[in-house]
N, C-alpha and C positions, 0 to 999 in steps of 0.2 A: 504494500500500500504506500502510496506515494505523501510527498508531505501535506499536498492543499486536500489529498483524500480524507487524510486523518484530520485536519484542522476542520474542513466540511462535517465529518462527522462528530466532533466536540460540538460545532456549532450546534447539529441538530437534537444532541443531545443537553445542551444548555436548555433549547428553544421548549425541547421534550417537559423540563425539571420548570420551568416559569407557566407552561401550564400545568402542571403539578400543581404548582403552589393556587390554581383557579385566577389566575390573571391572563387576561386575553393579550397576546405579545405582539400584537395587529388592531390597536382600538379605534374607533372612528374618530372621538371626539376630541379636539385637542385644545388647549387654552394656553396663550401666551399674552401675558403685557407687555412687554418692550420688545426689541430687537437686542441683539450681544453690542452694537454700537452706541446704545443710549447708555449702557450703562459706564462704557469707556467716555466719550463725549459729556460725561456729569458723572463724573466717577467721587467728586469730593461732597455733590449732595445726596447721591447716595448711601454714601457711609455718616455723612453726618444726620439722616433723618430715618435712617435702618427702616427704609419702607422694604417692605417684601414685594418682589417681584416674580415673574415667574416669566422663563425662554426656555426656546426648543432649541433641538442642533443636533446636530450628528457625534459622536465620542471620535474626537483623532489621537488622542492619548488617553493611557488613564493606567496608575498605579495605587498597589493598597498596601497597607500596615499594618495587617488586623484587623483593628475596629475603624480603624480611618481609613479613609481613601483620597484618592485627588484624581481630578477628569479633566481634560482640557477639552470644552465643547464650541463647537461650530459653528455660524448656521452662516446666510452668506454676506452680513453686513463686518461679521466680526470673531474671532477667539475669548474665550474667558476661561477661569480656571476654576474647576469648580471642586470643594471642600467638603467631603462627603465623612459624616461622623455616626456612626451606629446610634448614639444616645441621643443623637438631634432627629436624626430622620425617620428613627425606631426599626427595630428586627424585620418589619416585612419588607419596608425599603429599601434596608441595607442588602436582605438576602438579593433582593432585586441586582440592585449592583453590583454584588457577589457575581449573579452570572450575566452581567454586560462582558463585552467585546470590543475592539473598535469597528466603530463601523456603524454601532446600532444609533439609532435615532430615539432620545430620552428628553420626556419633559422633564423643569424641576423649578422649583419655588426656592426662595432662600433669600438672604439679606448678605450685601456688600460690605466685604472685612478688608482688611490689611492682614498675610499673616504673621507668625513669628518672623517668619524669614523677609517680610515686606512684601511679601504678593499680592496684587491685587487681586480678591477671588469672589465669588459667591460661594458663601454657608448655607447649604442645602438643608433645607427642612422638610421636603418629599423632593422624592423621583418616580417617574412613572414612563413606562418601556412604552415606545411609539410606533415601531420598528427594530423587529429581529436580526441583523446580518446573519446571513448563512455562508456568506464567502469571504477567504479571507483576501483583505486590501494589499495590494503593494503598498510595502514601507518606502515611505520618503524621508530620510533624514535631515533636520536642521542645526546648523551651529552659526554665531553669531561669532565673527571675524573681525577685531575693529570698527565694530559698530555697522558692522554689514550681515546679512543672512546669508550664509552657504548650503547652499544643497544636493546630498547626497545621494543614492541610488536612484537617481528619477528616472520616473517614466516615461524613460526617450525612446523605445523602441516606433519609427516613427506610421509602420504600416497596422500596427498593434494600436497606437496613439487614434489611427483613424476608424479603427475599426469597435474600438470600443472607447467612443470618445466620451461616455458617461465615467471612465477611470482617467480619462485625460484630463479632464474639468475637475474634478475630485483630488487628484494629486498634482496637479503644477498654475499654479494659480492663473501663472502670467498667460495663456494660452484662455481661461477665462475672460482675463481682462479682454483679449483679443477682440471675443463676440458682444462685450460689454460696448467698447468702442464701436463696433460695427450698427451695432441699434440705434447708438447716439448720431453716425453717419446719415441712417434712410432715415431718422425720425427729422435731421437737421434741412436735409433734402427737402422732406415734404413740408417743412415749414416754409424753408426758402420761397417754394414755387407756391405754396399757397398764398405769400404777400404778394407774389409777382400778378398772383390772380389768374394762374392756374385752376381746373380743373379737374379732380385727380378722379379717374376711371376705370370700368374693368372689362377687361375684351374677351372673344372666348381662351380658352386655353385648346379646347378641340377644335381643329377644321376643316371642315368640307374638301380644302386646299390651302396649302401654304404658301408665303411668301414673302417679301420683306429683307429676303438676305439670303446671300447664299451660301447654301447650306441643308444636307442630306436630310432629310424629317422623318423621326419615328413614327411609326405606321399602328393604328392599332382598328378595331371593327367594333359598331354596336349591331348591336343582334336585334334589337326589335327594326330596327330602319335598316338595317342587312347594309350597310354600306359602309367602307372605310371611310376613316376620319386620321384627319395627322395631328400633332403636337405639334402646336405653335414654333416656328422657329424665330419669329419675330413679332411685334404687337404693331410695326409699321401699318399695313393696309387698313387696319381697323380702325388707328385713330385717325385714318389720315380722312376716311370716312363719315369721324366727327366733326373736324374738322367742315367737310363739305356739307355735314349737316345743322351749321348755323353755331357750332361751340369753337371761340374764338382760340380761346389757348387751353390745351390737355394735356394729361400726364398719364403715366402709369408706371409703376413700382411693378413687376410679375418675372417669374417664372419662366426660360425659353427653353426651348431642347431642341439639342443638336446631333444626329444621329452620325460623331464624327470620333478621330482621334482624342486619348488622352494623353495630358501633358502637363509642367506647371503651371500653362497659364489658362487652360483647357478642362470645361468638366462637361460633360452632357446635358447636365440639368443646371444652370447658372440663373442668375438673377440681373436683369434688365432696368434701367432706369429707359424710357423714351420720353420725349417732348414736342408736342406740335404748337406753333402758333404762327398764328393767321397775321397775313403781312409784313412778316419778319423775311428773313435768308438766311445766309450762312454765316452774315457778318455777325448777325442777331445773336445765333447760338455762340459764337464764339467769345461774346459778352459775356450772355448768360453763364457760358460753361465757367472760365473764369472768374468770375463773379463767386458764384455759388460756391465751386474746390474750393477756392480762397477764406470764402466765408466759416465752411463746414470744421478747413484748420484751424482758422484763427478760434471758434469756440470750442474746439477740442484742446487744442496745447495754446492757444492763446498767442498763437503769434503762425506766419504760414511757411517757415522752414522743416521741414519733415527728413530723415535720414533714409534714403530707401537702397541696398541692395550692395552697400559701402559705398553711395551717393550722400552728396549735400542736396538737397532737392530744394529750392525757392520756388511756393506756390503763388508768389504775387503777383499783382495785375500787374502790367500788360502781359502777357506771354508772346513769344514769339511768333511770327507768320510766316513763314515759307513756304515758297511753292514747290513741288513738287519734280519738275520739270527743273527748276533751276537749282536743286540742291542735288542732283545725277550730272547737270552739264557739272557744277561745282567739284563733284566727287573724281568724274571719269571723263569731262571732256566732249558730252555726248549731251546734243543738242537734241530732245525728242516731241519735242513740242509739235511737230505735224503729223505725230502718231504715224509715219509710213512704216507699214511691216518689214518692208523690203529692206531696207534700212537699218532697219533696229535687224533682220535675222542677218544682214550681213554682220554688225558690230559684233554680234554674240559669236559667229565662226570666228572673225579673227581673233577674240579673245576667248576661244575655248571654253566657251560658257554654256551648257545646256540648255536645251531648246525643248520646254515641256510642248506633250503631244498635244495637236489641234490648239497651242497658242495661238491668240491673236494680238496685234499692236497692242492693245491694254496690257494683255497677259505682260508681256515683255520689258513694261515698264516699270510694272512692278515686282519683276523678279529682280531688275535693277535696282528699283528704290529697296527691295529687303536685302539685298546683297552688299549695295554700296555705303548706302545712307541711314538706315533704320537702326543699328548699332551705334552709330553716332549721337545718337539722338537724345541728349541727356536732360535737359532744361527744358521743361515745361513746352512743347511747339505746337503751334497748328500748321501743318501738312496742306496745303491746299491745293487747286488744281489737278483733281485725278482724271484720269482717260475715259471720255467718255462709252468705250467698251465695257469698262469692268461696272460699271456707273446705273445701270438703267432705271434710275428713280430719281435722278436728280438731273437738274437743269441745266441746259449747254451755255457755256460763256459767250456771250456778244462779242467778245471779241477772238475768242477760237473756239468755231463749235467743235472742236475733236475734246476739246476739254469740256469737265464739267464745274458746277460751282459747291463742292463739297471738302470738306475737310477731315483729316483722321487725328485726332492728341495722341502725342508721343512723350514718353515721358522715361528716363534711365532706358532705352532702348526698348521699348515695349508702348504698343499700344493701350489705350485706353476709352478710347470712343470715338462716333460717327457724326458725321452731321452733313445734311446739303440743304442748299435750297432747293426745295420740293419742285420736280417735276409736275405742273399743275396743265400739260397740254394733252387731252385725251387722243389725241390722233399720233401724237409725236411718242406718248406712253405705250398704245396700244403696237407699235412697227417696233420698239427696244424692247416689248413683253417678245412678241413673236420670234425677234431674234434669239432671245434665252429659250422661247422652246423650242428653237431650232436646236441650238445647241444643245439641250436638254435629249430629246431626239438622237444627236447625234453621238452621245455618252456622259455627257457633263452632268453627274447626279448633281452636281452643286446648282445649278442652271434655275434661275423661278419659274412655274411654268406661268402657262398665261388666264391670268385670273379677271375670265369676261365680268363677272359681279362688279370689279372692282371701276374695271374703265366703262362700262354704264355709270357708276355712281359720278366719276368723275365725268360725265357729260353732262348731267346736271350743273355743272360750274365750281374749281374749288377756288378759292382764293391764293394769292401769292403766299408760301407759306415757309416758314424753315422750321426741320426737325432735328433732332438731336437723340442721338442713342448713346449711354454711358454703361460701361461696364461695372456693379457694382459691388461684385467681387471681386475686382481689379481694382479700383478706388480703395478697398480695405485692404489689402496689397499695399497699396503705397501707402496709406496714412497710419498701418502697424508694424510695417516693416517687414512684411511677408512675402518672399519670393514662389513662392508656393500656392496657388489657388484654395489645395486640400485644407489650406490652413485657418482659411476663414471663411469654409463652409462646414457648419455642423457638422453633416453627412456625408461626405464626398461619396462619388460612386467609386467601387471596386471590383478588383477581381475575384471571382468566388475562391473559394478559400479549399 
């Protein structure tokens, strides 16, 4: 028998012996006054007016003496120590705490001491079992270094870390704080856009047909309508539909999936920030988007310098604008601005460059901009000017239609979000839908197909419009210091095991 077999089975023979004693070790009803942080944050009136109090928590330590004990309890505002005496809390109590564990979840009553030793604690006067552990915890050990916390055995194993991240939360706090920070992000978001006078919205998550981006869509079937239905890959089409339905500026916070590779900056199920508003473009979002990052740090760390990936990262306004087009001629010399294929497939032979199958002029541009330029890309930029190939939802430049007027944020060599001014021409939409399902047709899973719903809606008339798409698990990346996507989603997907 192994050793977490036998600590399993002391557990369940603890669990056995407390119902013995006719106490339910699973009770419904639970009473607490304070949090473990009030009583730290007014730690001198509590001991000067010996109110009794009563907190729950989970036991992360705890040793006995006999008739004494001491518990170090939990819960998630705070620690406290708690001073457990046979004569105070009387025989059924104490037996009680006889057979706790770490791990178990206990209420307790008691009043605020100093002890001999000068510890701050609570003197228990009942305890009452809330919660059995049956399994035993990884140890994490602390020691205080110069006035610093060290910590020992932790639980880094980091595919173990994701897969039972209810032990990851539980023993390493700082990976806590991580998704602590991330709530304070989308909650700071939706305040942002709700002054801006924003709309915040909800689209399907099931559809008929996808589109909005490209990218492969999980497929799945309802039985009573007998017909396939995809997971959204994008919430684009649908606000953009709002939009043309009379709501001036929209939002939505949701859920995409992407039926694609995993990676660190890559999960299947991610979370979307979009933004539409009516008579705005791309210069619009590029406000906005700056505006808002800038805002979200300054009320998190109070200032908009963030450290991301052994970067100094400055998120203050202005950010930089770059075209697209002139940060390739910048790199390599190579002028591509008239999008000629012929051109650009000679540059790639004499430089020995791979030539992915069925590119087109777009494809080519941006194998140069990930190759040459997108590593360099350290400081806050908006990317502007992409090919109007790779583009088909965003509007052609008046002054080169091969371009469009969209922009991508780059930020430590990695992207971070989308934006154009909305293609609002139903005739000019409908000929770049047909071409993606040509290509679509011709192998390109990534391809949109062509969504007649949508260019009907848009002949109704939509307004000049700019949108904006934010990654916002990529924003919690940069503003915790996470190179790793898995790291600031609860749940990442995985491989089965």
């Amino acid at each position: 028998m192994n050793t977490d077999t036998q600590i399993i089975k002391l557990k369940r023979e603890k669990l056995q012996k407390i119902i013995d004693l006719g106490v339910n070790p699973f009770p419904s009803r639970v009473e607490r006054t304070h949090h473990i942080k009030e009583l730290h944050d007014n730690r001198d009136e509590f001991i000067a007016s010996q109110e009794e109090v009563t907190v729950t928590g989970r036991i992360v330590a705890m040793r006995r003496h006999g008739k004494i004990g001491f518990a170090d309890l939990e819960d998630m505002s705070g620690r406290i120590q708690l001073y457990i005496r046979f004569d105070t809390v009387g025989e059924a109590d104490y037996e009680i705490y006889k057979l706790c564990d770490l791990g178990d979840f206990i209420q307790t009553t008691g009043i605020a001491i100093i002890t001999e030793r000068g510890e701050y604690s609570l003197k228990s006067s009942a305890l009452k079992m809330l919660s059995k552990n049956l399994r035993p915890i990884p140890t994490v050990k602390e020691k205080v270094v110069d006035g610093k916390t060290i910590r020992y055995d932790e639980f880094s194993d980091i595919e173990l870390r994701y897969r039972k991240r209810y032990l990851d939360l539980l023993l390493n706090p700082d990976h806590k704080q991580t998704f602590i920070i991330r709530a304070k992000v989308i909650k700071l978001m939706r305040d942002f856009l709700d002054k801006r006078g924003c709309i915040e919205v909800e689209t399907p998550i099931l559809q008929p047909l996808y589109g909005g981006a490209n990218a492969r869509p999980f497929i799945t079937h309802h039985n009573t309508l007998n017909t396939d239905l995809y997971l959204r890959i994008a919430t684009e089409l649908y606000l953009k539909r709002l939009i043309i339905g009379g709501f001036e500026r929209v939002y939505e916070i949701g859920k995409d999936f992407r039926n694609e590779g995993m990676d660190r900056t890559h999960n299947p199920e991610f979370t979307m920030l979009e933004v539409y508003e009516s008579y705005g473009d791309y210069h619009t979002m590029m406000e906005l988007t700056e505006d808002m990052v800038s805002h979200i740090a300054e009320e998190i760390y109070g200032n908009t310098d963030v450290e991301f990936d052994g970067y100094k990262i400055s998120l203050k306004k202005p950010w930089a604008r770059e075209s697209m087009i002139d940060l390739i001629e910048k790199e390599t010399g190579f002028n591509a601005a008239d999008c000629d294929l012929e051109r650009l497939t000679a540059y790639f032979k004499e430089n020995d460059l791979e030539i992915p199958d069925n590119a087109n002029a777009g494809d080519l541009i941006i194998e140069l901009f990930e190759a040459y330029v997108e590593p360099k890309l350290i400081q806050p930029t908006f990317v502007t000017d992409f090919p109007k190939e790779v583009s088909p939802l965003a509007k052609s430049k008046d002054d080169n239609p091969n371009l469009v007027e969209r922009f991508e944020i780059f930020i430590a060599g990695r992207e971070f979000g989308n934006a154009f001014t909305e293609l609002n021409d139903p005739i000019d939409q409908t000929e770049r839908l047909k071409m993606q399902a040509a290509k679509k047709e011709a192998g390109d899973q990534e391809a949109n197909p062509l969504d007649k719903d949508f260019i009907e809606a848009m002949e109704y008339g939509m307004p000049p419009t700019g949108g904006l798409g934010i990654g916002i698990d990529r924003l919690c990346m940069l503003l915790t210091n996470n190179t790793s996507i898995k790291e600031v989603i609860l749940f990442p997907q995985m491989k089965p095991e």
